[in-house]
N, C-alpha and C positions, 0 to 999 in steps of 0.2 A: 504493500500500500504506500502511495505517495507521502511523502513528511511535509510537513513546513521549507519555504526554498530560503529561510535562514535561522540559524536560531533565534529564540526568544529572550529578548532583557526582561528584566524583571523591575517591575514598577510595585514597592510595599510586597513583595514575593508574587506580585501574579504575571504571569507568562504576557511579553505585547510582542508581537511578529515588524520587526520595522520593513514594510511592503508598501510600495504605491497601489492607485487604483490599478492600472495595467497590467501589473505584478499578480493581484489578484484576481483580476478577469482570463491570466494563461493559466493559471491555477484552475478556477473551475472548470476553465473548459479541457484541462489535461484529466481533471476527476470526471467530469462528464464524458467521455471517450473513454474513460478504463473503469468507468461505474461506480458504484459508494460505495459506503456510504462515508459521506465525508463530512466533519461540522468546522462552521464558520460563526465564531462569534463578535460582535460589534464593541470593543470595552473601551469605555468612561470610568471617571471615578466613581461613580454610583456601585458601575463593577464591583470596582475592584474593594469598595468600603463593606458588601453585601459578601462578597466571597474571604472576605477573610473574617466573616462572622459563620459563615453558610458552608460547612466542611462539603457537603456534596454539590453544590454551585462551583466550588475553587476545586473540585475534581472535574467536571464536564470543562472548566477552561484550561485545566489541565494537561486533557486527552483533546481537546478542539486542533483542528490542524492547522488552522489561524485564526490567531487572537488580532483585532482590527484594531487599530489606534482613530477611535470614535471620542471626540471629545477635545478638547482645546487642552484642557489640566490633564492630559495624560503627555500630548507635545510637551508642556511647557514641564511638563516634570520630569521627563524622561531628558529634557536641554539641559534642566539644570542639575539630572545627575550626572550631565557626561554621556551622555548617549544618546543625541539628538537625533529625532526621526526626521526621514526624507518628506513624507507628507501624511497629514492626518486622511484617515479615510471614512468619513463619512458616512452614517448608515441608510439615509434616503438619498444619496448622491449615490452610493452604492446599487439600489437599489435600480438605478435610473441608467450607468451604465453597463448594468448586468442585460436591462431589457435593448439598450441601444444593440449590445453584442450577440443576444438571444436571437434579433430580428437578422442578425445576417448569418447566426451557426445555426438558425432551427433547434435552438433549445426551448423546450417546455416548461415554462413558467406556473406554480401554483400561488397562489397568494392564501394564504391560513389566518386568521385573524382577526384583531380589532372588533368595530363596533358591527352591529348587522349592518349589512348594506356598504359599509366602508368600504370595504374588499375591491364591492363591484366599479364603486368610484372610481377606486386608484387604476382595477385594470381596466378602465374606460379612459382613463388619462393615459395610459404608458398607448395603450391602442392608436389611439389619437397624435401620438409623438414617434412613434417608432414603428411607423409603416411594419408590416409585416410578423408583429413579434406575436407570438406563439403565449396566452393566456390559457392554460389548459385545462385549472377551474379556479373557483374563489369559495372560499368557505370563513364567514365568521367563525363559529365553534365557540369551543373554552378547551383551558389543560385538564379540567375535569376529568378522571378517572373514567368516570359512565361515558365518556364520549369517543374518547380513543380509540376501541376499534371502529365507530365508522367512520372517522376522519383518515384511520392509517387506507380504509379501504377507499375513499373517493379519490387519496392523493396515488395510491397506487393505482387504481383504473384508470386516472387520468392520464397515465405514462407520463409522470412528471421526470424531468430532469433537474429542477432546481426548485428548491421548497424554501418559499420565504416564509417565515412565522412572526407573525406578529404581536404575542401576548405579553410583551414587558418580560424586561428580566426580573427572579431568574427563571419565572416559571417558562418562558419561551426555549430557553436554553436547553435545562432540563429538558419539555418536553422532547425536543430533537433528540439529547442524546438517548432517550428513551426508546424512541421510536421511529426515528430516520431508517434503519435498517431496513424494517419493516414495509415500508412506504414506497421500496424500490426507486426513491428520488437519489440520485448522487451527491448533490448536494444540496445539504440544510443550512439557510441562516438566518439569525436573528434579527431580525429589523426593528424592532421599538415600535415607536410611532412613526415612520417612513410611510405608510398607509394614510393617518391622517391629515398628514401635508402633503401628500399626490391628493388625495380626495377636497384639498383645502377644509376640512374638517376644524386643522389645526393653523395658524396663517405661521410659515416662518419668516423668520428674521430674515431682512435684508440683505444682500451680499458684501454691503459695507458693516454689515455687523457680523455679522458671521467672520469677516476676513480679520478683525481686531480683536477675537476672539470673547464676546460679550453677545453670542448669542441664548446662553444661558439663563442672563438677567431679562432679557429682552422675553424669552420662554416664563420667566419669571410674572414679570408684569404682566404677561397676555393671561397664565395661570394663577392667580394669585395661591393657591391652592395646593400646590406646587411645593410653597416653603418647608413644609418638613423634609422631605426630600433634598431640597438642595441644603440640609444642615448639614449633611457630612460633606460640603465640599471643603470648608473652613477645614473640619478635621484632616481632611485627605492633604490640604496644603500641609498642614506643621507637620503631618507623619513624616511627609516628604523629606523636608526643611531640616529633622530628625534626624533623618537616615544618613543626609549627606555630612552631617554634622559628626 
């Protein structure tokens, strides 16, 4: 089975794969040509504060065969240990040149996830931008237990080749490593909310915000709701701060 095409630095002991988006996109489609199952996850600090409380979370990013540098504080921490990443990779940018790629290798796209009806959103938007690409089904769902064998079975009838999930870490995570095998997709990844910013469900940030890396607070203010969640970013800084110290 294929590895990661470099090793992994460690950000607070959790595994980040320093890979650009292109990096990525030869990757899946080297897994999709020699089959899965293979997991791709998107890591932030949310990650990496959740998996080093969550023993079986910090094992599925463990065994993932790329860990994504998703998130501004994961660059900006990984620069100031000394180990500066080439480029953050984004998990709805992700998301957007997987389908750009999809529409010229003929790969099959599932979308799993989010809110009902989300789903159908986003693969109405990728449809509409990427002449040609291959939406093979949409399924809202849940990681629920009672649900899992029919979602392994709609994603496996639909001869998917690449299974984006959408149910927030870590339960999205999890479920993949759980059940990606099974689903006959090659590759599984997490996407967050990537759904409900295709769907505009969710409005993002700017691309001047985004690029000065404050698209967090900007999520912030749109969420108010949000704040408990973003209180381990404070903490994620000093761990940092810590370690280099």
């Amino acid at each position: 089975m294929a590895t990661a095409p470099v090793p992994a630095l460690r950000i607070l002991g959790i595994p980040i794969h320093d890979v650009t988006y292109e990096e990525t996109l030869g990757w899946i489609g080297r897994w999709v040509a020699e089959g899965g199952p293979h997991q791709i996850a998107t890591v932030n600090p949310e990650f990496v504060m959740a998996a080093r409380r969550d023993e079986a979370f910090r094992a599925v990013l463990e065994q993932a065969h790329l860990c994504l540098p998703d998130g501004v504080g994961i660059t900006l921490a990984a620069r100031y240990l000394g180990r500066p990443l080439r480029q953050r990779v984004a998990g709805v940018d992700l998301v957007e040149a997987i389908a750009a790629r999809a529409a010229r290798e003929g790969w099959r796209l599932f979308l799993l996830g989010a809110a009902p009806g989300v789903a159908d959103r986003a693969a109405g938007v990728l449809r509409a931008r990427y002449r040609g690409v291959t939406i093979a089904g949409t399924y809202a769902g849940s990681p629920r237990p009672e649900e899992r064998e029919g979602i392994v079975r709609r994603v496996r009838d639909a001869g998917t080749d690449v299974l984006l999930v959408a149910y927030g870490a870590p339960a999205q995570d999890l479920w993949i490593a759980r059940n990606l095998a099974r689903t006959g997709a090659a590759v599984g990844i997490g996407v967050g909310g990537a759904f409900d910013y295709l769907a505009g469900v969710v409005p993002r940030a700017p691309a001047w915000i985004r690029r000065i890396g404050f698209e967090w607070l900007y999520r912030l203010v749109r969420q108010p709701w949000r704040w408990r969640r973003q209180l381990v970013l404070p903490q994620f800084a000093l761990l940092v701060l810590l370690r280099r110290g």
